[in-house]
N, C-alpha and C positions, 0 to 999 in steps of 0.2 A: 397560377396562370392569370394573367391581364391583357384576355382578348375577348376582342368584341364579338359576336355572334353575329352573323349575317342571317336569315331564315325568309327561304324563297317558298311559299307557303303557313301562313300562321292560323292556322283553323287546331284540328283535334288534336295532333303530335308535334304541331309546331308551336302550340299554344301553348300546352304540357312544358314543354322542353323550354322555351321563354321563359314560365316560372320558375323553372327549377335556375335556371341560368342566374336569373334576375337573385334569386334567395340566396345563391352562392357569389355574387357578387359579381355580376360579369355583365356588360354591358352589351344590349342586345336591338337590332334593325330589322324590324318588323316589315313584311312587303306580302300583297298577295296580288290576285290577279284581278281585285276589284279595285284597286286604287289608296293612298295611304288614308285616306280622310273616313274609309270606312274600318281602320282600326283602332279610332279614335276612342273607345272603349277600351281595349285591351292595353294600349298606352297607357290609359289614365288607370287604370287599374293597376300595373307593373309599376308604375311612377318616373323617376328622373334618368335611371338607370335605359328606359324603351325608348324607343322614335320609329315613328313609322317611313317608310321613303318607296321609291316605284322597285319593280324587283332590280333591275339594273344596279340602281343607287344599294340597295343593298345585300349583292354580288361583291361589289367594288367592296363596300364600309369593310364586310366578316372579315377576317383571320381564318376563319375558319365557318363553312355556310351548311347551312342546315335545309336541303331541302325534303318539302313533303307537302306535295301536291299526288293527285290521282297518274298511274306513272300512262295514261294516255295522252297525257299532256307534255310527256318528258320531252317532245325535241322544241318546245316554247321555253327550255329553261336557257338561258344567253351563256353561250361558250367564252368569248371573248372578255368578259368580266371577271369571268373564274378561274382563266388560265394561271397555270401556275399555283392554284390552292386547296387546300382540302376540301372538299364536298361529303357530305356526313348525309348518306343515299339512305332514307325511310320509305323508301319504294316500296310497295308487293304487288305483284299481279293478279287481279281479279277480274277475271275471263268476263262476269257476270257485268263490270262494270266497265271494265277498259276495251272491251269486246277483244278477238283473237287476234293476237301476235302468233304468226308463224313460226321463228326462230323460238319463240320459248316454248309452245305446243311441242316443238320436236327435241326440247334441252339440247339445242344447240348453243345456245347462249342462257344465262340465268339474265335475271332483270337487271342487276349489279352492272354486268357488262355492257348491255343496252346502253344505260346511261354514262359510262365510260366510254364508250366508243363515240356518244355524241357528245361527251366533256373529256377529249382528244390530250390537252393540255392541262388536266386540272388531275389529281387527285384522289379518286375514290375510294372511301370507306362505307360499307354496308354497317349501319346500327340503329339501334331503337326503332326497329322494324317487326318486332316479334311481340311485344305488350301490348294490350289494350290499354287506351289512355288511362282509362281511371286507376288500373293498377302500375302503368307509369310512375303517374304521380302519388299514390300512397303508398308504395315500395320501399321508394327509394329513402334512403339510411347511410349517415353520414362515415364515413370512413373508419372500418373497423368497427362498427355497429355488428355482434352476434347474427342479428338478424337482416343482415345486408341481400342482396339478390344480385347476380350476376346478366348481363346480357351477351350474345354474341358477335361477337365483330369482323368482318372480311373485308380483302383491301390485298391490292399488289404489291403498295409501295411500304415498307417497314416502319419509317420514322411518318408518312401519316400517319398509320394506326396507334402509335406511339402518341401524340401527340391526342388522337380520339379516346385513347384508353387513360391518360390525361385528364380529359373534357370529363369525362363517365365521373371519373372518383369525382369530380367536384361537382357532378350532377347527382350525385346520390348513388352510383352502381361500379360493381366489379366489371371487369370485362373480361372475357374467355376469348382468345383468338379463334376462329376454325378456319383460318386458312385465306387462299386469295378470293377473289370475287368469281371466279371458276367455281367456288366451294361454297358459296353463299346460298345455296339453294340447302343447307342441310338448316337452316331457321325461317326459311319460307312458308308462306300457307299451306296450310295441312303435316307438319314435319311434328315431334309429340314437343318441341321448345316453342313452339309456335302458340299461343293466346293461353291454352287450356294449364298450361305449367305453371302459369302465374295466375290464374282465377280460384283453378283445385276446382274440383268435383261439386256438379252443378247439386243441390239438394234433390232427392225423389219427391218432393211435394209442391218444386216447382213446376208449373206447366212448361208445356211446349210454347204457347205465347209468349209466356211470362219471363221465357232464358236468357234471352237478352238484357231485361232490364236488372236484372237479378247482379248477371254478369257485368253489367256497368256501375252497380250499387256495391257489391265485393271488392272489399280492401284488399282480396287477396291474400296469397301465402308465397313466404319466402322464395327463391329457386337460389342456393351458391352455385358458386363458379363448378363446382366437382358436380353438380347435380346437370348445369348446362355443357359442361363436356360431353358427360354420360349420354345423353340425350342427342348431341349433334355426332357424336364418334357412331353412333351403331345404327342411325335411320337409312332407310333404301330412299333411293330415289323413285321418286313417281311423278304424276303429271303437274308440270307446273301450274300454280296456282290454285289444284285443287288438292288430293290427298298424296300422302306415304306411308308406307309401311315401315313396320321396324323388325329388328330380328329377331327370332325367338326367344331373346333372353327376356324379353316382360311377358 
């Protein structure tokens, strides 16, 4: 693959995903919603391969765009630039911070959709939406690495996702399809693929202050592709953005 990355948001996951990009050799257009001049860090950090430009400009630059910004912000993301291109959706909804969405309180719509319905002409793939950054980036393991880890991926159109499961191997990860952006809620918050699969079991002498940071200092453990099936094939549905259940096989 010899395409550019577009990423409308480059903070925690879009920053992540920048370096991995960058390490695999892929040239990547850095944009957020404070301006290019204030990723002048993360540029010079990435090197020759990064540029930063307004989200517009790089909308237009990707092949393929990576957004991942807070999804209360999704209808600021520009339809018109994207039309016509893969969109790589790291949305989740969090009630606590994006406050209520109707349509998704009643799972009439997954968040996937949301941003599909308002990127009409472009796209959508649901990925790298389920890892915590830090085990993002220490996971990931080059092709055919024993100890590879799988993410999940949702999307209507075949040859996007095709094209996204692509992007993964040469970002360091397997990808497991489950299905369209209808079905995207089976790696959402609170689902058992969801952060805790890739952290593994917090220690007992961690406190309860201290989980957090614990969980951001963990390299993590493995999850393959057969272990992310297992885990999105048997989850219940439950309320968006906060927990689910699973069925009595654990």
């Amino acid at each position: 693959m010899s395409k550019t990355l577009g990423f409308i948001g480059s903070g925690n996951v879009g920053g992540i995903l920048a370096r991995l990009a960058v390490a695999a050799g892929l040239d990547v257009v850095l944009s957020n919603s404070r301006g290019p001049e204030s990723l002048a860090d993360l540029v010079a950090e990435l090197g020759p391969r990064a540029r930063a430009a307004t989200v517009a400009e790089a909308a237009e630059a990707g092949d393929l765009v990576v957004v991942s910004i807070p999804l209360s912000a999704y209808e600021k993301i520009p339809a018109q630039p994207l039309a016509g291109k893969i969109v790589i959706d790291t949305l989740n909804y969090y009630p606590e911070r994006d406050g209520r969405i109707a349509e998704l309180d009643a799972n009439e719509l997954t968040s996937s959709e949301l941003v599909q319905r308002h990127l009409p002409d472009s796209r959508v793939v649901k990925a790298a939406s389920n890892i915590v950054v830090s085990q993002l980036f220490s996971l990931a393991r080059p092709s055919g690495a024993p100890d590879r880890s799988a993410m999940p991926i949702a999307g209507d159109d075949a040859a996007a996702k095709a094209e996204v499961v692509e992007l993964l191997d040469l970002l360091g990860y397997d990808a497991v399809d489950i299905g369209t952006l209808a079905d995207s809620w089976r790696s959402e918050p609170g689902t058992p693929v969801y952060g805790k699969a890739y952290y593994g079991e917090v220690p007992k002498d961690v406190s309860l202050d201290k989980t957090m940071e614990w969980i951001f200092q963990t390299p993590g453990v493995p999850v393959p592709a057969d272990r992310v099936r297992e885990l999105t094939a048997r989850v219940v549905r439950g309320p968006a953005g906060g927990s689910s259940s699973v069925d009595a096989w654990t």
